[in-house]
Every structure is written in structure tokens, then in C-alpha cells.
NUDOPA-852375 format. One record per residue (C-alpha): residue in three letters; z, y, x. Coordinates in Angstrom, 2 decimals. Layout:
N
NODE   r       z       y       x
NODE ala       Z       Y       X
...
END
This chain:
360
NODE   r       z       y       x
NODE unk  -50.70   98.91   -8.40
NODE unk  -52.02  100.12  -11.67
NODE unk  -51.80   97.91  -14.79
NODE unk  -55.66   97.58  -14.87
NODE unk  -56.34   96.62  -11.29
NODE unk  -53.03   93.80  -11.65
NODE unk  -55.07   92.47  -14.62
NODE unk  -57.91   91.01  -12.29
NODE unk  -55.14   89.32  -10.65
NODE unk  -54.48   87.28  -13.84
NODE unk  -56.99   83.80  -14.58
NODE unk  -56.62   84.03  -18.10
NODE unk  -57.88   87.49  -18.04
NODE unk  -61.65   88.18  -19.15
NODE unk  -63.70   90.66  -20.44
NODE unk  -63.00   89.97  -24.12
NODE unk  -59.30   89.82  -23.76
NODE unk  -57.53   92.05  -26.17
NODE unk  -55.56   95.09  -24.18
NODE unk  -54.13   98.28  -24.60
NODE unk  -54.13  100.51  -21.38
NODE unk  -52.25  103.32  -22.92
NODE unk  -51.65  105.25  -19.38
NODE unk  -52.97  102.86  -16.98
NODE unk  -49.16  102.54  -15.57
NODE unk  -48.42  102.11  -12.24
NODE unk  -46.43   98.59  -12.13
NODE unk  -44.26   97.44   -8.63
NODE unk  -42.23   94.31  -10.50
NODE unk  -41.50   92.60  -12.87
NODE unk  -38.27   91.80  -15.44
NODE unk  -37.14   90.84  -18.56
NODE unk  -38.20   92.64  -21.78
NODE unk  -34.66   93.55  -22.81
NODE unk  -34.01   94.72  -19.18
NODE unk  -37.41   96.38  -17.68
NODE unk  -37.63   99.54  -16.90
NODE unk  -40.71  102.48  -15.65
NODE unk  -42.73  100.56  -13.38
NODE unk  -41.87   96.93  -14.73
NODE unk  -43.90   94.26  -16.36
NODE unk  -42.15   92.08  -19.01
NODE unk  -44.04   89.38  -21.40
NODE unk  -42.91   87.68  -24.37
NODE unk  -44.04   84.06  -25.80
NODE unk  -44.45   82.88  -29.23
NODE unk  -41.12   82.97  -31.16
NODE unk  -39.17   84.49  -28.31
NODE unk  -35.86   85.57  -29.08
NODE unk  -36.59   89.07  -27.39
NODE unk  -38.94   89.70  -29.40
NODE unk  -37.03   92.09  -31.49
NODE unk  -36.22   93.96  -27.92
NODE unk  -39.95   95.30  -27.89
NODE unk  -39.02   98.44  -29.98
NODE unk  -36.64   99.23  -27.35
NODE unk  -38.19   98.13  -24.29
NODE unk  -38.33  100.33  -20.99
NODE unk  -40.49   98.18  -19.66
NODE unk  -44.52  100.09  -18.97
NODE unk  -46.55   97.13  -19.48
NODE unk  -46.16   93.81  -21.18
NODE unk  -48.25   90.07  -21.65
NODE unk  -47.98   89.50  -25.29
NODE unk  -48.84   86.09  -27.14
NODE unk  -53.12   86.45  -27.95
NODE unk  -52.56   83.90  -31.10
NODE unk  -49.26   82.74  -33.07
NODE unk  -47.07   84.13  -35.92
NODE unk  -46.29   87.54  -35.73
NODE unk  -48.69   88.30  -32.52
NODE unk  -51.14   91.01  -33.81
NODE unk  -47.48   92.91  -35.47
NODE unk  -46.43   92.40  -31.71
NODE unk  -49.78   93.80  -30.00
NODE unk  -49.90   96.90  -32.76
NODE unk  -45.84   97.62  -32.37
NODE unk  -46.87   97.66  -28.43
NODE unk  -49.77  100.28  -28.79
NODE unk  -47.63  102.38  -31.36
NODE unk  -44.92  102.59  -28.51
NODE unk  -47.38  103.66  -25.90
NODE unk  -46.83  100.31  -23.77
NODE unk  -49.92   98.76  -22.00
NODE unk  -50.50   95.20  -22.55
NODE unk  -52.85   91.92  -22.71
NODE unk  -52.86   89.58  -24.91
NODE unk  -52.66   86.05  -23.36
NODE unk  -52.55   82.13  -24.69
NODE unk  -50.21   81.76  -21.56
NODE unk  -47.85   84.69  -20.98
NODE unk  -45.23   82.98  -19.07
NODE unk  -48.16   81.71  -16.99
NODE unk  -49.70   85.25  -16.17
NODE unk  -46.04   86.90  -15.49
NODE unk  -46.23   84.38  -12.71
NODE unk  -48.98   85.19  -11.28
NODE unk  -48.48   88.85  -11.58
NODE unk  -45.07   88.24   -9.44
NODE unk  -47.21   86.85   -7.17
NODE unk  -49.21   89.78   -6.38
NODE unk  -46.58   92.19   -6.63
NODE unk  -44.53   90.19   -4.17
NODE unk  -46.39   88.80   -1.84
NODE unk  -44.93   86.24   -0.20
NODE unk  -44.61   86.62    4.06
NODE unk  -45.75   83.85    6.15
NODE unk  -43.33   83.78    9.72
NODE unk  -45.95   84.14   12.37
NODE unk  -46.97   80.54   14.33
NODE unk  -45.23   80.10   17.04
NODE unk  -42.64   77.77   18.41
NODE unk  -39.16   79.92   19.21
NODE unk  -37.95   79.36   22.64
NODE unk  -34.14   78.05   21.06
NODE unk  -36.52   75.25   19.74
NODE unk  -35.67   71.94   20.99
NODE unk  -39.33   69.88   20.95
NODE unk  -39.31   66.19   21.95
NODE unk  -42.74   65.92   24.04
NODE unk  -44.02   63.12   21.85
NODE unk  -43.40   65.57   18.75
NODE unk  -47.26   67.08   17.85
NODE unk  -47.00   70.43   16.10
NODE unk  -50.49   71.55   14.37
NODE unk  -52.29   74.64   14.84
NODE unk  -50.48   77.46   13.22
NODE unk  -46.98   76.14   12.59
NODE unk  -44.15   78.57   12.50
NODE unk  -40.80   76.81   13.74
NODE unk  -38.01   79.02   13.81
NODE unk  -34.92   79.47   16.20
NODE unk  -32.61   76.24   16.70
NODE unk  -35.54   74.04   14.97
NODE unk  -35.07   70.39   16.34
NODE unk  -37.99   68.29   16.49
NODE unk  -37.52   64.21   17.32
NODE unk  -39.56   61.89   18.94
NODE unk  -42.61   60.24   17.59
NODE unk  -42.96   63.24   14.82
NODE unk  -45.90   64.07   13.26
NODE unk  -46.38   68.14   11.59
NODE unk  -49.75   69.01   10.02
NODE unk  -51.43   72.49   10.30
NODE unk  -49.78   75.97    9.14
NODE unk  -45.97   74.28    8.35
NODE unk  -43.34   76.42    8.19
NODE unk  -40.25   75.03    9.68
NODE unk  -37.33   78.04    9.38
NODE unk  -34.32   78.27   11.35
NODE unk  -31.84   75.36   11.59
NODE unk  -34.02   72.47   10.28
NODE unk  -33.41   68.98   12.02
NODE unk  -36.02   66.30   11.86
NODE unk  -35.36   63.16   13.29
NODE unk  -37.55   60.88   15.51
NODE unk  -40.14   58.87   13.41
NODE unk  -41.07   61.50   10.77
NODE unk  -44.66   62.43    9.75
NODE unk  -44.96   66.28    7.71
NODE unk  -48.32   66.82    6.01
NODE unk  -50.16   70.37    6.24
NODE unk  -48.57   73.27    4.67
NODE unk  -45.41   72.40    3.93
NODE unk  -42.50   74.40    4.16
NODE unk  -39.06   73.27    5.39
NODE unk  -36.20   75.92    4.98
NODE unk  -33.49   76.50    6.83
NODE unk  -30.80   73.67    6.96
NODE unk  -32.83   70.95    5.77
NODE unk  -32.52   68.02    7.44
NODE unk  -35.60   65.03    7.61
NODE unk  -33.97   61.41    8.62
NODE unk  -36.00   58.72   10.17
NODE unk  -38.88   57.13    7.53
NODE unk  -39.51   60.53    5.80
NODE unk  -43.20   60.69    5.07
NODE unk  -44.42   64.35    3.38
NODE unk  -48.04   64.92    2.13
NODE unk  -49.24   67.97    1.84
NODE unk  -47.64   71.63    0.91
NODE unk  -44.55   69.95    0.10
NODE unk  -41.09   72.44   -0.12
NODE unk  -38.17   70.96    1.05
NODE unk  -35.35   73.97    0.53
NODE unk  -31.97   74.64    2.20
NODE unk  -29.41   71.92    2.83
NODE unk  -31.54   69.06    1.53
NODE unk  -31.36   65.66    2.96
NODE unk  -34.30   63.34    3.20
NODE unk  -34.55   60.22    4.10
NODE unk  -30.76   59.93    4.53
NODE unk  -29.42   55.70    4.66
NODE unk  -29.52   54.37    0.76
NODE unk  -25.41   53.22   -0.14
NODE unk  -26.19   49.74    0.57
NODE unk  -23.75   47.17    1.34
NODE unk  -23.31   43.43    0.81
NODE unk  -19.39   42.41   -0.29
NODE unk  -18.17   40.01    2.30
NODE unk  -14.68   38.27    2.82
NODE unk  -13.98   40.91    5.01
NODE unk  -15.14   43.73    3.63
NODE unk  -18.24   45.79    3.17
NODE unk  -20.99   45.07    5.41
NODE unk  -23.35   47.68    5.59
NODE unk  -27.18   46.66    4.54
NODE unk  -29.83   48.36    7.34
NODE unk  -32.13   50.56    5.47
NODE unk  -35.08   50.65    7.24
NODE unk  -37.89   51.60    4.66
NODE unk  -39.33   55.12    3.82
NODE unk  -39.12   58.05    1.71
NODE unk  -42.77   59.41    0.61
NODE unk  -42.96   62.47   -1.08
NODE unk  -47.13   63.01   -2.51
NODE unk  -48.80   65.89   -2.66
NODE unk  -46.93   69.40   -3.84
NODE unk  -43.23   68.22   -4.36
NODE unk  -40.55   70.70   -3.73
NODE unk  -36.75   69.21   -3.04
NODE unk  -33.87   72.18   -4.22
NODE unk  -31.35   73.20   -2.31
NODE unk  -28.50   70.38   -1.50
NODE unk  -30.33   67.78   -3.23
NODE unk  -30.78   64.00   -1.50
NODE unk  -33.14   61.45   -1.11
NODE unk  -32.32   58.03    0.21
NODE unk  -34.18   55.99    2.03
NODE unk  -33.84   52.32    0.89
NODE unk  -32.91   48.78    2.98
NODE unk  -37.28   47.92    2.59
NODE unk  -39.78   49.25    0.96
NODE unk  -40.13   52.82   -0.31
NODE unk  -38.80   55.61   -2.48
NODE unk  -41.44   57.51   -3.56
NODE unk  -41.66   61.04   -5.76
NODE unk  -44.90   61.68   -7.25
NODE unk  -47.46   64.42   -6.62
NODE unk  -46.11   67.91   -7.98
NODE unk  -42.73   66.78   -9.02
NODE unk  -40.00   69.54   -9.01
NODE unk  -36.46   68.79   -8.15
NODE unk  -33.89   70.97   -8.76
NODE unk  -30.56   71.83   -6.86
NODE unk  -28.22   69.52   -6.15
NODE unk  -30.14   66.05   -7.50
NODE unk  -29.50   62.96   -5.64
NODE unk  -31.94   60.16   -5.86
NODE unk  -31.18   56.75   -4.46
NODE unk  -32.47   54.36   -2.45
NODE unk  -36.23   52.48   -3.80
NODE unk  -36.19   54.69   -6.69
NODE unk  -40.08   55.32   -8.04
NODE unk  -41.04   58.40   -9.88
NODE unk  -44.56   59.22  -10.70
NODE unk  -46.32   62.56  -10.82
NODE unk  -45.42   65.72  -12.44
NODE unk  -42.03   65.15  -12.92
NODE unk  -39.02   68.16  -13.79
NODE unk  -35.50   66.96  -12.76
NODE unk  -32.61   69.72  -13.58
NODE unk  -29.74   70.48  -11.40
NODE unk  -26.89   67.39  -10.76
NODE unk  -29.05   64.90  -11.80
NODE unk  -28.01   61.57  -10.61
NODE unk  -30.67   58.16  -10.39
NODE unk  -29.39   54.90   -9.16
NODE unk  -31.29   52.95   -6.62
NODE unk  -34.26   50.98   -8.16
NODE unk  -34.72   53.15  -11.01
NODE unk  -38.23   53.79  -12.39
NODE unk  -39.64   57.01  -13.79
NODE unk  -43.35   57.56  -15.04
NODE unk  -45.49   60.50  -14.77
NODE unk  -44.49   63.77  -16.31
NODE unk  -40.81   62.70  -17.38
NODE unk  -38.46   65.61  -17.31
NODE unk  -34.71   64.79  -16.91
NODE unk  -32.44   67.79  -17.81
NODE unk  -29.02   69.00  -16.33
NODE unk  -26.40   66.14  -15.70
NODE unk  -28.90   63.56  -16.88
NODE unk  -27.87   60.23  -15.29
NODE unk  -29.93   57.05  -14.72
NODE unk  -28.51   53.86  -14.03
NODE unk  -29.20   51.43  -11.49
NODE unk  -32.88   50.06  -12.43
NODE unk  -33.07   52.15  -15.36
NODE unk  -36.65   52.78  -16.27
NODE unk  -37.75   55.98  -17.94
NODE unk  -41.76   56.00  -19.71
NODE unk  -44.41   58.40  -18.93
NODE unk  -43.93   61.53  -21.07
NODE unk  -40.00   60.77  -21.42
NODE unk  -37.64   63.11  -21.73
NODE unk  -33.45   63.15  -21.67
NODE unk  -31.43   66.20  -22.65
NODE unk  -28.71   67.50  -20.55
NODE unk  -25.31   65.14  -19.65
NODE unk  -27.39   61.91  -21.61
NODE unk  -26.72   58.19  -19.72
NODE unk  -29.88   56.34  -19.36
NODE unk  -28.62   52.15  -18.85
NODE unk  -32.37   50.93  -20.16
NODE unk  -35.17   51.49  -20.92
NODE unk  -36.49   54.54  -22.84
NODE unk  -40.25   54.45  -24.22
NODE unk  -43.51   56.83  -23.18
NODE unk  -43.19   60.07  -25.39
NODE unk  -39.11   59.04  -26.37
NODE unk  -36.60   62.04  -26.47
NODE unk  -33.33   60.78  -26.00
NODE unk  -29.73   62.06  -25.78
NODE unk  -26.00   61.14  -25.32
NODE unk  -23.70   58.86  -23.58
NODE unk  -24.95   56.25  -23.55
NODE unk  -28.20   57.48  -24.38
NODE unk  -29.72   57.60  -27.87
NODE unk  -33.04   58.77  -29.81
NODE unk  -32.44   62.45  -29.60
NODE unk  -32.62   62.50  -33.78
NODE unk  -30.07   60.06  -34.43
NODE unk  -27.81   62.07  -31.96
NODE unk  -28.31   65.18  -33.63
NODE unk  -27.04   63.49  -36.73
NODE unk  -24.43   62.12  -35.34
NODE unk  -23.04   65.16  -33.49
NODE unk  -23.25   66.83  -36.71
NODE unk  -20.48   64.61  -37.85
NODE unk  -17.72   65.24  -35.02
NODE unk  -16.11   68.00  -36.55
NODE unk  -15.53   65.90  -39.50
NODE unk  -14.00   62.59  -38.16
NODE unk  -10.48   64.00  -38.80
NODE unk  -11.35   64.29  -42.19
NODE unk  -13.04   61.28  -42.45
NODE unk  -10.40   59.31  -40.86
NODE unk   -7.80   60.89  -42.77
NODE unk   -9.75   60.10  -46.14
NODE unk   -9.73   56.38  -44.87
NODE unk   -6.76   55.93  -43.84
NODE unk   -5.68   57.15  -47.72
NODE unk   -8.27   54.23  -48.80
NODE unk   -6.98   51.65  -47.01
NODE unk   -3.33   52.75  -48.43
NODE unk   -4.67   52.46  -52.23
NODE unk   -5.99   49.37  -51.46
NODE unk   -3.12   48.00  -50.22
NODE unk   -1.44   44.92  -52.49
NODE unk    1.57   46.37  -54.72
NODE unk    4.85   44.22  -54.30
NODE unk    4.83   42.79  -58.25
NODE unk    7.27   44.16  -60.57
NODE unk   10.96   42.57  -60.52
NODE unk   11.82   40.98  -63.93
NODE unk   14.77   42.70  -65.72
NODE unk   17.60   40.34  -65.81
NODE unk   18.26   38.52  -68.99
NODE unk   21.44   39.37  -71.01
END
């Protein structure tokens, strides 16, 4: 596909957007500026690191920053090189939709595969795809045009929206309730029993967890990651909240829309998350910890409260991201410091008093 025709792929593109055609280059991927080669599409954002890589790019085409420091030195160094490019507010934004065009993603024809095992109170919609060794429970409910790949087990009582996509080794427990185009990816569990258990005399006694897991409109579940369904009630994930590999969220935990949770995140049951929080690698949230709209905690921090709308917070346990910085700053130099006080605390120390010469 030439450069010019993959441009009318792109929404930010209009008439008046500045470009460079040099060649017209035919393009058939995409990579990373430092890496791309003939053929490849790269893009850069404001005060990218690789920026400096553009003088020795390989790549034929490139999305380069329309406003910003430095952007029309970028867009001239571009056209001096002989690269074709467009200037975008968004770059990162049209790279991904130029992947999209150049790789087109395949759709499994519908069709049930005769190693599927159906219950006959299961309805499948018009156009589903459900792949080889698919197993389908009673009672189950799947919209129009899912794909279900190869492997996936969904229990009895489970309701899938339209055009969602379920890959191959996930596995849907009773209570699981999907809107629509959701993305549930390899290995995940949802819906699997919430660790509850009430201490007895004799032991653990397990709680029955009998409520639901909900997951709105456009959330997509990584690969490995778990979502437990609680003893009553609901754990819900808001509309178009990602979730990364390996995340487990427990039982009646409430997160609203938009939402970015990193890989090996960890939320105790209860816990309460607002819309757009984003929770980075490690993060984890203790039982009923609540998290503001807008919220966000850097990688390995503890949450045990209660962090505000807008608050960036870090460390164990978790503090205004700030005040961490200035602390970390100083762990290098507790040796010192301790040293210095511990030679302190030695001057200030009383002095035995003097012994009196003896008298001749």
C-alpha cells in the first residue's frame, strides 16, 4: 500500500495536514524508528527519546508530532532525508491505526466445530465462530458474531454479549455476565469462587459465593489474569477497562470505566476503584482499599486507604508520589547519615568528671 493511499486510513488526517510524500513509498508494516527498515512506518511523539534516531532511520515513512518543541526541526530533518511523513497531534494514535490496515485482523469463519460439546439449552447467535474442543454449559447465553477459539470452557449459567472474543484456554465460571465486544485472552479465569471462608473451631469453612462477575462494555482480561466472583452481590469492571497479564482481582471488587491495570497487579476483595484510575506493575490494593477517579499508583506501591481523585502515589505503603521521590533520593545516604549520628550521639554523651589529684 502506498504511503498516500494508507493516509486516508488515518482520522486525524485532512486536507490541510502538513506532509511530505517524497516517493510515495510503498509501506507493508510497521516498527520502531531506531529499528524500521524499506517498507516500514515508524512515528515519533513529542520529546521521544528516539528522536535523535531520525537521522539514521531506515524506516520509508514516518508520523511526526504536528505541534511541540522541536517539531517543524523534526518535519524539515524528515524531508531533507527523503522520508515521507504527516504531521499529527496524535502519532501514537495514527501508528495504530495504520497497523490496523496493514494487518488486518482474520475473523474464524461462523460455525460450530463438530469436537464442540453444546449443551441444548446453550443459544449461540448468528455468526459465532466456536472452535474445536469449545465447551458450552447449560443455560448459556452468546450474542451475535462471538468468537469462541479452541479450548475455551464456559460453564452452565453464563450470559456473553455480542462480539466478544474468548481465546483459547479461557475459562467462564458460573455468574459471568459479559456486555458487549469484550476480550477475554488465553488462560484467564472468570468468575472463578472469591477466597472466602469463615474461621470456625474446626477449621475453615468455606463461604458459598454465589453472586456475579459483570464485565461492561469493551473490557479485555490478559492472559492468566482472574476474576472472582464474590459470596453476594457483584464484581464489576467498568466499560473499556484494560487488564493486563497476570492481574487477579477479588471477590466484590468495583472498578469504574476506563481503567489501565499493569501486569501482577493484585486487589483485595471489596476494594473500590473510580473511573479512569491506572494501577501500574506490582501495584497492590488492600482489602477495601478505595482508589479516586483519575488516580494513579506507580509500579510495586501498597495501597491500605484511601487515595484522592487526581492523587499520584507511590511506595510501600503508599505515599504522594513527590514526597517519595524525595525520600528515595535519600537511600543512598542513610549510611552516612546514620554514621554521622551515631558520632552525635557519642559527643553528646556525659564525660565521667575529672578524678581529683591526691593531696600530699
Amino acid at each position: 500500500m502506498r504511503f498516500s493511499e494508507l493516509l486516508g486510513h488515518l482520522g486525524e488526517v485532512t486536507g490541510e495536514s502538513p506532509r511530505h510524500l517524497a516517493t510515495d513509498p510503498a509501506i507493508h508494516g510497521g516498527a520502531a524508528l531506531d529499528q524500521a527498515g524499506a517498507g516500514q512506518l515508524a512515528f515519533l511523539e513529542p520529546g521521544n527519546a528516539l528522536a535523535a534516531a531520525l537521522t539514521d532511520s531506515g524506516a520509508s515513512a514516518v508520523l511526526i508530532p504536528a505541534r511541540g518543541e522541536g517539531a517543524q526541526a523534526l518535519q524539515q530533518l524528515a524531508s531533507e532525508r527523503g522520508l515521507a511523513w504527516v504531521a499529527l497531534a496524535n502519532p501514537r494514535l495514527g501508528f495504530a491505526e495504520a497497523l490496523e490496515v496493514l494487518h488486518p485482523r482474520r475473523r474464524p469463519a461462523p460455525g460450530i466445530h463438530p469436537s464442540a460439546v453444546v449443551d441444548p439449552g446453550a443459544v449461540v447467535g448468528m455468526g459465532c465462530h466456536v472452535g474445536p474442543l469449545v465447551v458450552i454449559g447449560a443455560d448459556v447465553q452468546i450474542g451475535a458474531s462471538c468468537t469462541i477459539h479452541a479450548g475455551v470452557v464456559i460453564y452452565a449459567d453464563v450470559q456473553i454479549g455480542p462480539d466478544c472474543e474468548l481465546h483459547s484456554g479461557a475459562v467462564l465460571h458460573p455468574g459471568s455476565r459479559l456486555a458487549r465486544a469484550c476480550v477475554v485472552h488465553s488462560n484467564a479465569v472468570i468468575g472463578s469462587e472469591g477466597f472466602g471462608f469463615v474461621p470456625t473451631a474446626d477449621g475453615w469453612r468455606k463461604m458459598p459465593q454465589t453472586g456475579l462477575v459483570v464485565l461492561e462494555d469493551g473490557v479485555e482480561v490478559g492472559c492468566g489474569s482472574t476474576i472472582d466472583r464474590p459470596a453476594v452481590g457483584e464484581t464489576r469492571i467498568g466499560a473499556g477497562s484494560k487488564i493486563d497479564n497476570l492481574v487477579h482481582i477479588g471477590h466484590g471488587v468495583s472498578m469504574g470505566s476506563g481503567c489501565a491495570l499493569a501486569a501482577q497487579v493484585g486487589i483485595a476483595g471489596g476494594a473500590k476503584l473510580g473511573k479512569g484510575v491506572i494501577l501500574a506493575g506490582q501495584v497492590g490494593l488492600a482489602n477495601r482499599a478505595v482508589m479516586g477517579d483519575g488516580s494513579i499508583a506507580s509500579s510495586k506501591s501498597g495501597i491500605h486507604g484511601e487515595v484522592a481523585a487526581g492523587e499520584v502515589v507511590s511506595g510501600y505503603p503508599a505515599i504522594p508520589n513527590r514526597l517519595w521521590l524525595r525520600c528515595s533520593a535519600t537511600f543512598n545516604k542513610l549510611p552516612e547519615l546514620a554514621k554521622a549520628l551515631r558520632q552525635l550521639e557519642k559527643r553528646s554523651e556525659p564525660q565521667p568528671p575529672n578524678p581529683q589529684p591526691p593531696k600530699p
